[in-house]
C-alpha positions as CSV (number, residue, x, y, z in Angstrom):
1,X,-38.8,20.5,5.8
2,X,-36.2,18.1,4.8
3,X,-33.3,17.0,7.3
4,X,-30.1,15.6,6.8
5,X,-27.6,13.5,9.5
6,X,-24.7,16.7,10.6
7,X,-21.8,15.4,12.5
8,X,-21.0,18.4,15.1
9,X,-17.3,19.4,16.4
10,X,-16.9,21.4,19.1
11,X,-13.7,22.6,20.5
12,X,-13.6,25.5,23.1
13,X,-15.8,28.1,24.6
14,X,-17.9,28.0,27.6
15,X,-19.7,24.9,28.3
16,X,-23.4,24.1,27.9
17,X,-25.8,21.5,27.2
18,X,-28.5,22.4,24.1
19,X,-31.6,20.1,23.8
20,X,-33.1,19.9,20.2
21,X,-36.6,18.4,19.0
22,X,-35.6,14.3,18.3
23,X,-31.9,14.7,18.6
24,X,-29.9,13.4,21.8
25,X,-28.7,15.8,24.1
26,X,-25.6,18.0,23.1
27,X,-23.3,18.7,26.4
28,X,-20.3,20.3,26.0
29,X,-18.0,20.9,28.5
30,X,-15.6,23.3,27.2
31,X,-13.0,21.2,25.6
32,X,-13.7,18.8,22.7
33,X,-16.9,17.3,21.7
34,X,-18.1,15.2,18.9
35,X,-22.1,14.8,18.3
36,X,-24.0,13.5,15.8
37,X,-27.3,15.5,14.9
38,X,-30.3,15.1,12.1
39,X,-31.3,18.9,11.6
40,X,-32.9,21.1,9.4
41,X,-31.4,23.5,7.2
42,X,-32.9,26.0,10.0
43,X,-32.3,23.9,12.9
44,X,-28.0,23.8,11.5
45,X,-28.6,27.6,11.5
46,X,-29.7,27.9,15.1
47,X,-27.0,25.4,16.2
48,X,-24.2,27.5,14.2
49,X,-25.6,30.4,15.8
50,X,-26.0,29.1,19.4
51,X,-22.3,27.4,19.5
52,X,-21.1,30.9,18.2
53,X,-22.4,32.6,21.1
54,X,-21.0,30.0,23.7
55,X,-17.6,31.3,21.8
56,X,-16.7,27.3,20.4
57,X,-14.7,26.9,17.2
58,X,-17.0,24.3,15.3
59,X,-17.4,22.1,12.3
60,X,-20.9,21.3,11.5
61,X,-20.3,18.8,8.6
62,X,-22.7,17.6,6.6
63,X,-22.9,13.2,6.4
64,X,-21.6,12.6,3.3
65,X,-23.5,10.4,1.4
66,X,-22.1,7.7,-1.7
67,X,-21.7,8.2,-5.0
68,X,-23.5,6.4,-7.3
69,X,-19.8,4.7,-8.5
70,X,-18.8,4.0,-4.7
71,X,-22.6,2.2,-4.0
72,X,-22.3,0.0,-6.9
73,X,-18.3,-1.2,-6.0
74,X,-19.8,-1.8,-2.6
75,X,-22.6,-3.9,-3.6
76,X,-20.1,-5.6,-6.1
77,X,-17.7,-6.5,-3.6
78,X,-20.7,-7.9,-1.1
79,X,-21.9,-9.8,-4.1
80,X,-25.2,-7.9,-4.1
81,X,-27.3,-8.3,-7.4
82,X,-25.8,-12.0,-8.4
83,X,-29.3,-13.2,-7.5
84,X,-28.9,-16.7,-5.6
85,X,-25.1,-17.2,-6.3
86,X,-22.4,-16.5,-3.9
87,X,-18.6,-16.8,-3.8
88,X,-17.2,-20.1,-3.8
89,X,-15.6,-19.1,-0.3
90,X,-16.5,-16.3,2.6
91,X,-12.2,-16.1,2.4
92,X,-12.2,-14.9,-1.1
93,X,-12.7,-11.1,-0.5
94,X,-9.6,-11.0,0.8
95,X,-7.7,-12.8,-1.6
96,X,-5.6,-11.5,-4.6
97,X,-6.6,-13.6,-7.1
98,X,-10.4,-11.9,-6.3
99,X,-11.8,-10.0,-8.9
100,X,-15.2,-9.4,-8.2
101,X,-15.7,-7.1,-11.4
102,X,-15.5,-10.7,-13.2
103,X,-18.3,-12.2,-15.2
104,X,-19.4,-15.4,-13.4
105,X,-16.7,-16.7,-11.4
106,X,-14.8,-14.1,-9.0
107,X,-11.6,-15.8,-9.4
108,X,-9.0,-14.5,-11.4
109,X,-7.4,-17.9,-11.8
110,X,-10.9,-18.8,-13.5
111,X,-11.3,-15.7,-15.9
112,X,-7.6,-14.1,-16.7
113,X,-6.0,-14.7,-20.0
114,X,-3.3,-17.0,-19.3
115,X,-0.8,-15.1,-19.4
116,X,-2.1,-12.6,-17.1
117,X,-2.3,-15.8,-15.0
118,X,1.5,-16.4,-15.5
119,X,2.6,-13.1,-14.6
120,X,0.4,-12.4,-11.5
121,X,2.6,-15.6,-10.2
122,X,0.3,-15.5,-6.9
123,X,0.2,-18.3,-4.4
124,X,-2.6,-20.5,-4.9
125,X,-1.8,-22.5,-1.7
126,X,-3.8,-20.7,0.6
127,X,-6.9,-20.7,-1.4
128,X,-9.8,-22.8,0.3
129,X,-11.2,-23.6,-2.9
130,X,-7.7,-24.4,-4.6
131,X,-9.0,-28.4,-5.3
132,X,-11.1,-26.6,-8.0
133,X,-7.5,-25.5,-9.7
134,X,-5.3,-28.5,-8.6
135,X,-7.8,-31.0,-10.5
């Protein structure tokens, strides 16, 4: 039986505490709680069922996993899959001349057209690997 990671929201009703097979204790006293639970598709049913009793308003939201697009713009942005090269800098993440979707270098002042160059107009000054533009 296949299970998936649930994030449960609990707001009202009486309180309780519910143990389930490999999951952490859920206690809630009667106000607002926030678990996380890795259930089976019958396991979500007996918690939906249980919370219901105990009169609670309730989320029980599936983890939502990435898409396919999303994983490969995060591994792009780590630098995942450029085998044993790295950025020229740990800074360059976060600056705007980074443009990780780049062939090769990252840098945008490396791999724009020129007059993309031009027009982005963006200071090059703090750029701990500027010496490589400056000559």
């Amino acid at each position: 039986m296949a299970h998936s990671l649930y994030r449960l929201w609990l707001r009202k009703g009486e309180p309780f505490t519910l143990q389930l097979e490999h999951n952490p204790p859920v206690e809630h006293d009667g106000g607002n709680s926030v678990t996380h639970l890795y259930l089976s598709a019958t396991q979500a049913e007996i918690v939906r069922g249980w919370v219901a009793e105990k009169g609670c308003e309730y989320s029980l939201i599936p983890h939502e996993r990435q898409t396919a697009e999303q994983t490969k713009e995060r591994q792009t942005l780590l630098g995942m899959q450029r085998g044993d090269r790295v950025w020229p800098s740990a800074a360059c993440p976060t600056c705007a001349w980074f443009d990780p979707l780049l062939e090769g270098e990252p840098c945008g002042r490396a791999g724009w057209p020129a007059e993309t160059i031009e027009a982005f107009g963006a200071d090059l000054s703090h750029c701990p690997v500027r010496h490589v533009w400056e000559g």
